[in-house]
N, C-alpha and C positions, 0 to 999 in steps of 0.2 A: 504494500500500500504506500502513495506516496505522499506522507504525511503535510508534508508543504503545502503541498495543493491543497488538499481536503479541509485542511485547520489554516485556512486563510480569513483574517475576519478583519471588518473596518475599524469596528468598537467593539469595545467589552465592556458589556454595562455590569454595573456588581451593586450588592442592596447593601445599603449601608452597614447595617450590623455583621456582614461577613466582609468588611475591609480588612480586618484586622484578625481575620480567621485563617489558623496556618494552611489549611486546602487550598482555600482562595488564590492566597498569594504564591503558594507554588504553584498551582492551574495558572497564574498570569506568566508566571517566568518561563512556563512552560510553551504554552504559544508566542512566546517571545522570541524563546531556543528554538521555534520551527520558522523563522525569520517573519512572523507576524507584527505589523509596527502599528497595531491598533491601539488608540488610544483609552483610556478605562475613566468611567465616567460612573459615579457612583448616584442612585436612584434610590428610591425609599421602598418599594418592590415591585418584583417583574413584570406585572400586569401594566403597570403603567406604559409600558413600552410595549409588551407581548400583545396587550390587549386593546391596541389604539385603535377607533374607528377609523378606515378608510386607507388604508394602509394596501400596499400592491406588490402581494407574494410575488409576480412574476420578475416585479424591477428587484427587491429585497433579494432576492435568491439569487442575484448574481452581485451582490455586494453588502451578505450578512454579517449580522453581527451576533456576537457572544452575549449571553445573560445570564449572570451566574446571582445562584436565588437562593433560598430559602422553602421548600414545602413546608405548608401550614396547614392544610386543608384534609389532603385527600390520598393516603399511602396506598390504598389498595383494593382494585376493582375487581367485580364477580365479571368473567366473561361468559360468553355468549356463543352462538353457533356458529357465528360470523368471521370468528380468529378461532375454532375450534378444531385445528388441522388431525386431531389423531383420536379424538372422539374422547378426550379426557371426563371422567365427571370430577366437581369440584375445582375447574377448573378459574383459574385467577389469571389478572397481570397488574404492572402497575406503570406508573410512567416520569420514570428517574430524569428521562431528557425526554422534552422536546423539540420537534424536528429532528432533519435528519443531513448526512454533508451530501448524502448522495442525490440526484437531481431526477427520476425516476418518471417518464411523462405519467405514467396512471396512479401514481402516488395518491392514496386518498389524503395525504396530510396536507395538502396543496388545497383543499377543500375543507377542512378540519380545520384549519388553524387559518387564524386572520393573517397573525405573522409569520415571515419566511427566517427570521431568527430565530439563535440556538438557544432554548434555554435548557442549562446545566442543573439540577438539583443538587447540591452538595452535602445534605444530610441525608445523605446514606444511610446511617445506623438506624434512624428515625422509621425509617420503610423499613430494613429489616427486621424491627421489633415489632412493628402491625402483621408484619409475616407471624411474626414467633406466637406474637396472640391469635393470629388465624389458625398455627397450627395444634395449639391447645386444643380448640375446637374438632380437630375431627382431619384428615387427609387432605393435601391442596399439592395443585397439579400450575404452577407459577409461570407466567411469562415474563421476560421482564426485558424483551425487547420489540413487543410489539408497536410499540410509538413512535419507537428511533431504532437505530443504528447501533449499538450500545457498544457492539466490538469496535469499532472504528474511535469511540474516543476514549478507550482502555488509555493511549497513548498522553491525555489528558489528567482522566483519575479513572481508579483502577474498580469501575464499578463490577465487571466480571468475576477479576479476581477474589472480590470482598464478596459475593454471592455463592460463588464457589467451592470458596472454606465454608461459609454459614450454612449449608445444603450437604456436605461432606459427613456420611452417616446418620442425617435424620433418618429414622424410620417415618413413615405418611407422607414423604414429602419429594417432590420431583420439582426440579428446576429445567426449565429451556433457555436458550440462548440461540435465539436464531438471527443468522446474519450475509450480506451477502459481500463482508470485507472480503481480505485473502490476511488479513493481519490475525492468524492465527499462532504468530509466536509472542505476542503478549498474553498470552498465558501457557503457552508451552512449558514450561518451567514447571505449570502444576501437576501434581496426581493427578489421576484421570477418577472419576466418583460415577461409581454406577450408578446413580439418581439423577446426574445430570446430563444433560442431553444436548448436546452441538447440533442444530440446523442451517441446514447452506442451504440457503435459496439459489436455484440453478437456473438461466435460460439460454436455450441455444445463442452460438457466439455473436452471430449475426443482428438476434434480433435485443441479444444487450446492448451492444454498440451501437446501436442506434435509439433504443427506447432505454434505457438504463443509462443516461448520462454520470459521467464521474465514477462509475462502479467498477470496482477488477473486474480483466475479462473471466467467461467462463472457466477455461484451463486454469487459470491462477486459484481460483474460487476450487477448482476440483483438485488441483494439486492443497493448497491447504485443509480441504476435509480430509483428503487420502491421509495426510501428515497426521490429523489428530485420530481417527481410524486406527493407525500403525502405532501411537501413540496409547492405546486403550481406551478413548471416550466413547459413551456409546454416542452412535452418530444418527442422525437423522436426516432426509435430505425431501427439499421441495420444488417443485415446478408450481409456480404460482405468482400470477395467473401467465394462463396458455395464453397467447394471443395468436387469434386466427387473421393472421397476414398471411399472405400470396407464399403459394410452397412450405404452410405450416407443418403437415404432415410430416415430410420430408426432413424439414430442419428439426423438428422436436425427436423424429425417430433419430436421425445421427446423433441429437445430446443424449439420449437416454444411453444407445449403443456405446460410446465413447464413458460416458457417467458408467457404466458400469464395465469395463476396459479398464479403466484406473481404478478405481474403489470395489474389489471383490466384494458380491452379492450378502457374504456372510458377516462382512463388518458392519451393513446397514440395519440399524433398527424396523426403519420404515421408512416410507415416502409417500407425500399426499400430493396431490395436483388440485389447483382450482382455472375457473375461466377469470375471465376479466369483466369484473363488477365494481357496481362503486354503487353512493348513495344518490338519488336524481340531485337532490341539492346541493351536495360537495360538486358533481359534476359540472354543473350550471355553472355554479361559480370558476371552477379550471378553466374551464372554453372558453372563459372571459378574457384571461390573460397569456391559456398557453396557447399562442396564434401558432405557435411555432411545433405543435403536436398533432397533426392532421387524424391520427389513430384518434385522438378523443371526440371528433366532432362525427362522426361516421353518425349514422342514425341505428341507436339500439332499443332494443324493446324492454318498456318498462315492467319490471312486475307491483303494483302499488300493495301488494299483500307482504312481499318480502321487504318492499321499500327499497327496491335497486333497478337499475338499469344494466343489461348484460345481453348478452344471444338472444338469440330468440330461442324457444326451449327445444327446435328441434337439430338445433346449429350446440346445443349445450348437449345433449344429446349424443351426437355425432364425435364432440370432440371428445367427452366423457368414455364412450366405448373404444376412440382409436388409444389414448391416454391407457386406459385400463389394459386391453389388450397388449401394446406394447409394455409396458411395465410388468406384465406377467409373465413375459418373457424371463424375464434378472430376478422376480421375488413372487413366493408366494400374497396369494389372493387379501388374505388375513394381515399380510404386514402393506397393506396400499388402500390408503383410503380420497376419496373425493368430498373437497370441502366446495360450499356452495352457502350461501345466505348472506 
């Protein structure tokens, strides 16, 4: 991963009471040492900035800035069927950063978030202990990169590594990290914990390079799962979402072929696939500003029961069965699941 690029930022806004926070201040020297000359401008909290009306994801995201905060509110959400790739019950996540560095044309966060800025949460401990009291309760099945990127700003603070150890012999308790860095030696270093679970989000090389701005290529992304595979973490891997561009067939069956060419079929946990969905109202709002993403303006069929826009169900369908079939080639039926909602 080429850190410079990715942790390039204008400002770095910071909330007053973490000025003088030792995180803080090595997170600033830290994007300093990747040759960032942003200037740091201290705020009273995030939202004032994060949460400005009228504000234009598409200009901000090519010249973001940093926002490092404070969580007061809200350490940890019940999910839903919607991020529910492996059919977990009791399943959770929560959201240590938002946004994300990589530039993704069908990103729902682009529609989620007003701003195209990073905000950093720096109380870590604070989220891990709403875990520990979730886990009192009963089994929890955690994501804790669903919002963002999370392996990409290890390099920042070391929020995998600290999730890592805390998840390291729970009994109830399964952590995910899914990501679609190639910066898999910021935590190479650790033990490998059978509770927790490495996700690479994978797309043929073709249609990353072009839809996936800012992201390792494919091979890069495959040689670091391979690494942590050979390494002992159990691994998991995702096609999501498919997009049905021109020769999709063709390009998804060479990644899956080649994905399982480098990562033998028996280091993989599982693998889910979804299509390309989003919410009507995050959508509305992308097309406004991504002129420069012609896949998002296509005209897709809404479902107003599930509240998304996607295929039409017979095009979901179709991609579902080739998906399925091909993956059943490398894994049993039982380790491949289709997520949709």
């Amino acid at each position: 991963m080429d850190l410079q690029s990715v942790h390039q930022f204008s400002r770095i806004y910071i909330e007053e009471d973490l000025i003088e926070d030792p995180r803080a201040r090595e997170l600033i020297e830290r994007v300093a040492s990747l040759g960032s000359e942003a200037r740091v401008i201290p705020i009273g909290r995030y939202g004032e900035v994060f949460n400005r009306p009228r504000q234009n994801f598409g200009m901000q995201k090519h010249n973001p800035a940093l926002i490092l905060a404070r969580e007061r509110e809200r350490f940890l959400y019940r999910g839903n069927e919607r991020i529910n790739s492996w059919k977990q019950n009791e399943l959770y996540y929560n959201a240590l950063v938002r946004n994300c560095v990589y530039n993704c044309d069908y990103c729902f966060l682009q529609g989620m978030h007003q701003s195209a800025h990073t905000v950093m949460f720096l109380n870590n401990d604070d989220f891990i202990d709403a875990a520990r009291r979730q886990l009192e309760k009963g089994p929890m099945y955690l994501s804790i990169s669903y919002l963002s990127e999370i392996l990409a700003f290890e390099p920042l603070y070391p929020y995998s590594a600290e999730w890592l150890e805390f998840a390291r012999g729970r009994r109830d308790f399964a952590l995910e990290i899914r990501t679609k860095s190639d910066y898999y030696q910021a935590i190479s270093s650790l033990k490998p914990s059978e509770n927790s679970f490495l996700v690479w989000s994978l797309s043929p090389e073709d249609i990353s390079r072009e839809h996936e701005r800012g992201c390792p290529p494919f091979r890069s992304r495959l040689f670091a799962a391979s690494r942590a595979a050979d390494d002992g973490w159990p691994l998991k891997l995702t096609f999501d979402p498919v997009l049905a561009l021109d020769g999709w067939r063709e390009r998804y069956r060479r990644a899956i072929e080649e994905t399982f060419r480098r990562i033998p079929a028996d280091r993989v946990k599982e693998v889910s696939f979804g299509v390309f969905r989003m919410n009507p109202d995050h959508l509305k709002r992308i097309r406004s500003f991504r002129l420069d993403a012609p896949y998002l303006h296509r005209e897709y069929h809404r479902d107003n029961n599930a509240k998304l826009e996607s295929y039409s169900p017979g095009k979901i369908d179709e991609i579902r069965r080739f998906m399925q079939d091909e993956l059943s080639r490398q894994l049993p039926d039982e380790r491949i699941s289709f997520v949709h909602g």
